[in-house]
Z-matrix of the N, CA and C atoms (Angstrom, degrees):
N
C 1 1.434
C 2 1.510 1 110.17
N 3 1.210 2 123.98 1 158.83
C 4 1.575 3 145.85 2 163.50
C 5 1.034 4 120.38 3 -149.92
N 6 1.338 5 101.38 4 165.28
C 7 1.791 6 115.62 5 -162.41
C 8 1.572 7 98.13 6 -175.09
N 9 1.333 8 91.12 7 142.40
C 10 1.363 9 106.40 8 -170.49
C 11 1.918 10 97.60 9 -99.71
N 12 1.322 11 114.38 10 162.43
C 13 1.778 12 113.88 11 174.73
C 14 1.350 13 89.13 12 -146.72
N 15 1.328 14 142.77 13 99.38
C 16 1.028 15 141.22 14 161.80
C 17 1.889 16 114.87 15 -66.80
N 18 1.204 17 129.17 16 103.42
C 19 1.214 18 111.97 17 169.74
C 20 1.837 19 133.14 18 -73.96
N 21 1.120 20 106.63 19 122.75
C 22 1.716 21 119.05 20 -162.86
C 23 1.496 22 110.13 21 71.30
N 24 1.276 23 120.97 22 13.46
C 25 1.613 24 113.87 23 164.21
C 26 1.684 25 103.96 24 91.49
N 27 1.519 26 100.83 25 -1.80
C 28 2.139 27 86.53 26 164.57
C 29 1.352 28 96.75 27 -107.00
N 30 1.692 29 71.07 28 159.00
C 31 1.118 30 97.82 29 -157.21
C 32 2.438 31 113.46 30 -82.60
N 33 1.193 32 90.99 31 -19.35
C 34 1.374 33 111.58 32 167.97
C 35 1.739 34 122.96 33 -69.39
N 36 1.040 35 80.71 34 -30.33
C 37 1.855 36 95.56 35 -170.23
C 38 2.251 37 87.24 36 -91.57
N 39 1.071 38 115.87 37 -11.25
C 40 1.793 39 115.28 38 174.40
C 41 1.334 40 111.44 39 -39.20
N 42 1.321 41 113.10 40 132.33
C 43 1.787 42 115.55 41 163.74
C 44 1.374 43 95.29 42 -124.12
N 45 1.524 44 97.93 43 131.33
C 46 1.359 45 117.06 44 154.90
C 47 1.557 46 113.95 45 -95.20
N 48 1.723 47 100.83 46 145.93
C 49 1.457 48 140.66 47 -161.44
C 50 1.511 49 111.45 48 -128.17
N 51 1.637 50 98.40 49 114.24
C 52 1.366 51 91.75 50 178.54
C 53 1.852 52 112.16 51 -160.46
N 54 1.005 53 119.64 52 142.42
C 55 1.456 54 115.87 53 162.96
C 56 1.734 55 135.44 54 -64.66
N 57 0.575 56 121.01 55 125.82
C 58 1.490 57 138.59 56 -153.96
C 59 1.814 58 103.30 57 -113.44
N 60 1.216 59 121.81 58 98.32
C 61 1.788 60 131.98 59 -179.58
C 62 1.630 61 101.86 60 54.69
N 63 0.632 62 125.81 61 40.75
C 64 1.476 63 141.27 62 -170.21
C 65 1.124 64 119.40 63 22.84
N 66 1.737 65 116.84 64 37.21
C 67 1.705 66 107.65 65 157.06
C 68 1.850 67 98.16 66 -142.42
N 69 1.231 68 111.76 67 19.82
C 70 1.583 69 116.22 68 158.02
C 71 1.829 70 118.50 69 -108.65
N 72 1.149 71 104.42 70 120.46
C 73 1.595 72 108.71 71 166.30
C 74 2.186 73 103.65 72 -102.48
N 75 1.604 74 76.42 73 116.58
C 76 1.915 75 87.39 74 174.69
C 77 1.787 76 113.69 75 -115.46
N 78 1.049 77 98.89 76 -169.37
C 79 1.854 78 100.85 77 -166.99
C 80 1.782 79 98.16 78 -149.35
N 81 0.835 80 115.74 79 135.00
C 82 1.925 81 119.69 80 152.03
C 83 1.171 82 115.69 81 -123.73
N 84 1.168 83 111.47 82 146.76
C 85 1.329 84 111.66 83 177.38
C 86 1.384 85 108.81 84 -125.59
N 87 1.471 86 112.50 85 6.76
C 88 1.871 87 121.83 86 174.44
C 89 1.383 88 119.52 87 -103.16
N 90 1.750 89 111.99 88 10.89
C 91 1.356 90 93.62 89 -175.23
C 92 1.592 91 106.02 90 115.51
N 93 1.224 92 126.29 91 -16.67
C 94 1.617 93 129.57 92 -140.51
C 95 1.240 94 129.22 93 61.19
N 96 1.277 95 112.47 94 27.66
C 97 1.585 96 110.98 95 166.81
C 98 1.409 97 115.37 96 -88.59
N 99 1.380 98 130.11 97 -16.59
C 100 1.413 99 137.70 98 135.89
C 101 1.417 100 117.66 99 -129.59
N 102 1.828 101 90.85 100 176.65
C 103 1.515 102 89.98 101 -144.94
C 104 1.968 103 84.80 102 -130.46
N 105 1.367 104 119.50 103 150.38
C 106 1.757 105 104.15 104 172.38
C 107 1.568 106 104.74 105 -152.18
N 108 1.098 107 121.83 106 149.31
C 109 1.316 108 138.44 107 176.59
C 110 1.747 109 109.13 108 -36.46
N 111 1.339 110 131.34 109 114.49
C 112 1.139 111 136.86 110 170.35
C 113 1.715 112 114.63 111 -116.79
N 114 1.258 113 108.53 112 80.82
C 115 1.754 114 85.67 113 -169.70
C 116 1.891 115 71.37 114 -156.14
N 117 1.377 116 136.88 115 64.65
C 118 1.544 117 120.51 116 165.72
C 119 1.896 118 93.12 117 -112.54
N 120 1.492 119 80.05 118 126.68
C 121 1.601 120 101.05 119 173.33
C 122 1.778 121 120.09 120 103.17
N 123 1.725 122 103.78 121 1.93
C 124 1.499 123 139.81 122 162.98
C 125 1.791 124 90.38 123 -80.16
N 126 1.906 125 109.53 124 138.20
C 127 0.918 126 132.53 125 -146.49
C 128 1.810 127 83.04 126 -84.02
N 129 1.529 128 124.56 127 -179.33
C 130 1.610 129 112.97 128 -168.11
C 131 1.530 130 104.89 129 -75.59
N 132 1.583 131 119.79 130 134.08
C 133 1.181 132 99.58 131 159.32
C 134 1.580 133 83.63 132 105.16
N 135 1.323 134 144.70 133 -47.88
C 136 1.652 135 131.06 134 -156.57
C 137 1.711 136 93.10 135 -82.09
N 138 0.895 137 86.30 136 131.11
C 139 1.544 138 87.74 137 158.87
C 140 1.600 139 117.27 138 82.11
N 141 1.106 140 101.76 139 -10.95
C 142 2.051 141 102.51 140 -176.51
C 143 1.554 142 107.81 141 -118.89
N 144 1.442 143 106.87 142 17.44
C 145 1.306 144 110.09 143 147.77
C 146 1.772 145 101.96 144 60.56
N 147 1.457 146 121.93 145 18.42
C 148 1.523 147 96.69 146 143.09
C 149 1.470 148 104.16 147 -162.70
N 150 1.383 149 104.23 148 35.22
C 151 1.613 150 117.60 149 147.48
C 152 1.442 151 143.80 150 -42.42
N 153 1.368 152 125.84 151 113.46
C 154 1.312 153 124.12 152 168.43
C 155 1.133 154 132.11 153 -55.24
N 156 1.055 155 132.52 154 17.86
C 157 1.527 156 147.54 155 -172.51
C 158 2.084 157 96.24 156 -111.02
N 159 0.950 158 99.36 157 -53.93
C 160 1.548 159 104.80 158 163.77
C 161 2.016 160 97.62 159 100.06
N 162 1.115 161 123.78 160 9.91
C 163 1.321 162 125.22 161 -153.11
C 164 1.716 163 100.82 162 -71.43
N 165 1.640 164 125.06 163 137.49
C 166 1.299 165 143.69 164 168.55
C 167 1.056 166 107.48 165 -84.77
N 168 1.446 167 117.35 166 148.87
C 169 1.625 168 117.45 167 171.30
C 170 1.625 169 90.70 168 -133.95
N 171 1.365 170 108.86 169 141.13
C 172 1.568 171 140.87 170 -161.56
C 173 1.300 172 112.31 171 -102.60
N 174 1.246 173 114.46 172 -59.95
C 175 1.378 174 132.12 173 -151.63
C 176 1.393 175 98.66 174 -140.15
N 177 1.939 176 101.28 175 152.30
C 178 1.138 177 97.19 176 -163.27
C 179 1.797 178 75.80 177 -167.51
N 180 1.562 179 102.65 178 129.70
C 181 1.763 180 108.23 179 172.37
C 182 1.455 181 110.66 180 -165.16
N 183 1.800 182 113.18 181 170.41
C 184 0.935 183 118.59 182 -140.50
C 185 1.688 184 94.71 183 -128.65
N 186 0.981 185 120.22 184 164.44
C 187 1.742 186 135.89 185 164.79
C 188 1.220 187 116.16 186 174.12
N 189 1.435 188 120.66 187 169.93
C 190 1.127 189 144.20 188 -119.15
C 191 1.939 190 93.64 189 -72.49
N 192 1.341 191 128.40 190 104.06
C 193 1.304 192 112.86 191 -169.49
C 194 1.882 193 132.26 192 82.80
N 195 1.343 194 104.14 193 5.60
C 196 1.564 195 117.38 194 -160.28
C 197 1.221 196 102.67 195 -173.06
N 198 1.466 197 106.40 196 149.37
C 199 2.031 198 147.77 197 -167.29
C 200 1.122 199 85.67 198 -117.59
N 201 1.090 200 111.69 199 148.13
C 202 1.675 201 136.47 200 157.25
C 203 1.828 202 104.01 201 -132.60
N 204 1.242 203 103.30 202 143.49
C 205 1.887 204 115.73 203 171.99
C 206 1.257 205 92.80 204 -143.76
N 207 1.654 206 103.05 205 142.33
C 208 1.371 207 115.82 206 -172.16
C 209 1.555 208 89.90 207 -128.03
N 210 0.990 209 125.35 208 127.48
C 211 2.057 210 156.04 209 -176.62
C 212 1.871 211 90.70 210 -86.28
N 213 1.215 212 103.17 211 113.61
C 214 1.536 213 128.89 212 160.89
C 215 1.713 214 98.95 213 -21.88
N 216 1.497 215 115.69 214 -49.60
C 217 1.397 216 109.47 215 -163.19
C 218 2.013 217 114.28 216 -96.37
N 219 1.339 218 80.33 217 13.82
C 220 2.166 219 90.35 218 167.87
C 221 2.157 220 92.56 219 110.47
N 222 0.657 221 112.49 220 -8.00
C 223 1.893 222 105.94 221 -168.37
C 224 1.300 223 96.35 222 -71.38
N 225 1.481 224 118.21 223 135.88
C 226 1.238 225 111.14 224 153.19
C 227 1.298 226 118.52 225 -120.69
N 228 1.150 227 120.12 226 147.55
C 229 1.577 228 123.12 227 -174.17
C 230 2.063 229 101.89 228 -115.31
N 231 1.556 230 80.56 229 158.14
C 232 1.922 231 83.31 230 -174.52
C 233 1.584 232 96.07 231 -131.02
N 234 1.040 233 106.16 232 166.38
C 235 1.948 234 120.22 233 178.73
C 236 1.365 235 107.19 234 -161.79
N 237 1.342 236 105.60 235 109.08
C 238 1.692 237 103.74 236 -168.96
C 239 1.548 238 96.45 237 -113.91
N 240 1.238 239 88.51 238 159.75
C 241 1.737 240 112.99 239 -140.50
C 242 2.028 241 102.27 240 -63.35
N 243 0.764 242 103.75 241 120.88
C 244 1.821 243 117.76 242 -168.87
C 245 1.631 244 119.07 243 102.96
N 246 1.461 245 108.45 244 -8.15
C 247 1.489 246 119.22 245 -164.53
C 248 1.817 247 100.40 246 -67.82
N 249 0.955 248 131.64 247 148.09
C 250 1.232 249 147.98 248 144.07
C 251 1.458 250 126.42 249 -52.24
N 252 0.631 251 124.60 250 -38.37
C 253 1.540 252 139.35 251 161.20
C 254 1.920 253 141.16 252 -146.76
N 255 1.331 254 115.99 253 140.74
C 256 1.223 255 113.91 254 179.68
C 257 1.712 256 117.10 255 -42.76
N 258 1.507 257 125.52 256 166.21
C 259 1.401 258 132.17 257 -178.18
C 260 1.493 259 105.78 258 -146.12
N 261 1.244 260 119.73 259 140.31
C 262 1.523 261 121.47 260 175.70
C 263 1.304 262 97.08 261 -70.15
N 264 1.314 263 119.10 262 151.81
C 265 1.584 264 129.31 263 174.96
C 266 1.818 265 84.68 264 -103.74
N 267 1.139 266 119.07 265 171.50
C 268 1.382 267 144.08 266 -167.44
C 269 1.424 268 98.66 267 -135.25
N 270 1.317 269 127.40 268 95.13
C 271 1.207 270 133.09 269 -150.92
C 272 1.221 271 93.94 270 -113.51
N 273 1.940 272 140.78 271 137.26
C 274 1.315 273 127.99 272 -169.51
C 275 1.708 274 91.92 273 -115.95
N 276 1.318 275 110.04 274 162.34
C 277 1.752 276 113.26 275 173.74
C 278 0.885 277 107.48 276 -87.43
């Protein structure tokens, strides 16, 4: 998956968001000419792609100010737009 987060609506200042073999979440901010580890505040191991926990991420979407990643095993995590790090959402059935 990818998704673009443009911060303040230019289009230059855009980071792309994306999963990487499906247990890395990365970021660019050049376009995709490089690519860097985006997973601070992801539990150890989710998301940085060489975790013992072994966790997949599936899904991956965007809205107004905020990322969403959805974890192979139902977790979803959120990162709203300027945040420093991802947050588990508390998802109800």
């Amino acid at each position: 998956g990818l998704v673009v987060d443009g911060d303040d609506g230019l289009v230059e200042a855009a980071r792309l968001v994306g999963i990487h073999s499906s247990t890395r979440i990365v970021t660019s901010t050049d376009g995709g000419a490089t690519w860097q580890a985006y997973h601070d505040g992801l539990p150890e191991g989710e998301g940085s792609g060489g975790g013992s926990n072994g966790t997949s991420f599936s899904a991956i979407g965007a809205g107004p100010g905020f990322l969403l990643v959805g974890a192979g095993d139902g977790t979803v995590y959120r990162r709203d737009q300027g945040a420093a790090a991802w947050t588990k959402v508390d998802v109800k059935d």
